[in-house]
N, C-alpha and C positions, 0 to 999 in steps of 0.2 A: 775900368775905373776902380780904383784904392782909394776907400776914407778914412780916416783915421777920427774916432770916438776919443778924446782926453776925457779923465776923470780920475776917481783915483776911489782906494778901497775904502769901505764905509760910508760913501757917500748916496744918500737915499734918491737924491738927486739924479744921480748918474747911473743907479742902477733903475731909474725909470725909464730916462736916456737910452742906456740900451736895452731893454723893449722894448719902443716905441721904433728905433732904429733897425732890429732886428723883423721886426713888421715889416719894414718896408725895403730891406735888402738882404738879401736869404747868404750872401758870401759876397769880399771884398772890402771888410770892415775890420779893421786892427784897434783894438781898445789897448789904450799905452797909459797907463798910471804916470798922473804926472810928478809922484813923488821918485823916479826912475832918475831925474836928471834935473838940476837948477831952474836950468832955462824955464823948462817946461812950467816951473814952480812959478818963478816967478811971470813969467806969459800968463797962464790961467787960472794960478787960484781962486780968486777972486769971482773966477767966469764961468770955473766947470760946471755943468758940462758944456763941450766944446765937441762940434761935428767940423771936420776938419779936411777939404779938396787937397792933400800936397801937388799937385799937377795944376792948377788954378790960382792957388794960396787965395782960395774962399773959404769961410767959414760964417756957420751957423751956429748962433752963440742960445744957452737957454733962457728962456724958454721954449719948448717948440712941441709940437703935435706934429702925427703922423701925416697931415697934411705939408707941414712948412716943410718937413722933412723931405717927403715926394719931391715939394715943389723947388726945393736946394737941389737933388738930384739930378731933375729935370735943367734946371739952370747950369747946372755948373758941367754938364754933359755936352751941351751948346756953346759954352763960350769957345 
């Protein structure tokens, strides 16, 4: 399983995001600044941070604890 973290630089947000995500998945987690590409811009700004299934196209939008996180893991590992 690949997730993919959006977020983007300076965001206090996103770098709490990834700690709490880091906690709960030691590799397999690609953090991609959405200032990279349009799309992404306009997809998430408003929402980062964004935990991200591309093989699902699930997503866990913020807020989130290292529980919700587990529990999107767990889910989207299933489907």
């Amino acid at each position: 399983m690949r997730l993919i973290l959006f977020g983007t630089s300076g965001c206090h947000l996103c770098e709490e995001a990834e700690v709490i995500v880091n906690a709960c998945v030691s590799e397999g987690v690609d953090y991609v600044d959405i200032a990279e590409q349009e799309q992404w811009q306009e997809q998430y700004a408003v929402r980062i941070p964004v935990l991200y299934d591309p093989e699902t196209k699930q997503e866990l939008g913020w807020p989130f604890d290292q529980m919700k996180v587990e529990d999107f893991i767990r889910r989207v590992a299933y489907i």
